[in-house]
C-alpha positions as CSV (number, residue, x, y, z in Angstrom):
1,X,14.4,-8.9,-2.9
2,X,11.3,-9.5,-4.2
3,X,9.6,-7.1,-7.1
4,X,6.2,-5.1,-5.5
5,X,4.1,-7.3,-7.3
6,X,5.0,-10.3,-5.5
7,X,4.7,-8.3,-2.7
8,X,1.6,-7.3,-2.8
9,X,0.2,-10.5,-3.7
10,X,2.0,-12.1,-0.3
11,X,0.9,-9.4,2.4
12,X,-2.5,-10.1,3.8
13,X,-4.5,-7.5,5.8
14,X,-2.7,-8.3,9.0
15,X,0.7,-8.3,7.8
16,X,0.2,-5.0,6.3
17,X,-1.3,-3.4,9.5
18,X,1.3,-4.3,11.3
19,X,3.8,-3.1,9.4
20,X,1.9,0.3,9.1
21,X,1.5,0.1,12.5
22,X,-2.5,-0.2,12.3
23,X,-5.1,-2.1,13.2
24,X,-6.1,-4.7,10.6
25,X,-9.6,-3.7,11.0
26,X,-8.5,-0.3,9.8
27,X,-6.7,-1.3,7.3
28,X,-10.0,-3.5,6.1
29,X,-12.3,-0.6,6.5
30,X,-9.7,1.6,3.9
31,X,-10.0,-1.6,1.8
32,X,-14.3,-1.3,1.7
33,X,-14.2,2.5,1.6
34,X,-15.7,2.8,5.2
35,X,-12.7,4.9,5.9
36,X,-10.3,7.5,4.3
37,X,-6.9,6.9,5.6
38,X,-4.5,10.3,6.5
39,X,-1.8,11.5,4.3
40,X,0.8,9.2,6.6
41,X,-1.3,6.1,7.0
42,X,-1.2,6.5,2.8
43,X,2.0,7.0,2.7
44,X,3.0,4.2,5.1
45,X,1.0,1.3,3.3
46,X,2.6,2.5,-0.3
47,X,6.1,2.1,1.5
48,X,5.0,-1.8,3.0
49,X,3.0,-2.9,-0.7
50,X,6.5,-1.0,-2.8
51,X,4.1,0.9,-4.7
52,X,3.7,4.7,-5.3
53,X,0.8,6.9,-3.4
54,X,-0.4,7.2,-6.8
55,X,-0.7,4.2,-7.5
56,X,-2.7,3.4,-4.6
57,X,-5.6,5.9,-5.9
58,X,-5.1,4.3,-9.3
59,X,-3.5,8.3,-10.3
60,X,-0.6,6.0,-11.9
61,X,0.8,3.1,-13.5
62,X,3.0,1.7,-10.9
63,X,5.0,0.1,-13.5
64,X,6.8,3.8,-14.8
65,X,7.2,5.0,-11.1
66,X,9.5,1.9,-10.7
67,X,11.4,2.5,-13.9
68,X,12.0,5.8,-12.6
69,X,13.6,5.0,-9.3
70,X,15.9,2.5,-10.8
């Protein structure tokens, strides 16, 4: 399996909504701030990208969240 970084880097806008089960225009507007996602949209695209909530609003370094799941 791949580490999240490589992840990340590989998953474009559509691949992501789709596996959040969103619009990629959604997902685009999140990306320019037009648009707050919910708490399970959140949730959803730190479970596709293998990344932390926290990370995602840069609360975290993504790096010790991983060293403490493994």
């Amino acid at each position: 399996m791949q580490d999240s970084e490589g992840r990340r880097r590989q998953m474009n806008g559509h691949d992501l909504a789709a596996a959040v089960g969103v619009r990629n225009v959604y997902i685009s507007q999140i990306e320019n701030n037009h648009r707050i996602p919910s708490r399970e949209v959140l949730q959803k695209v730190a479970e596709a990208l293998e990344v932390t909530v926290g990370f995602l609003l840069m609360e975290t370094d993504n790096s010790a969240a991983r060293r403490c799941r493994k």
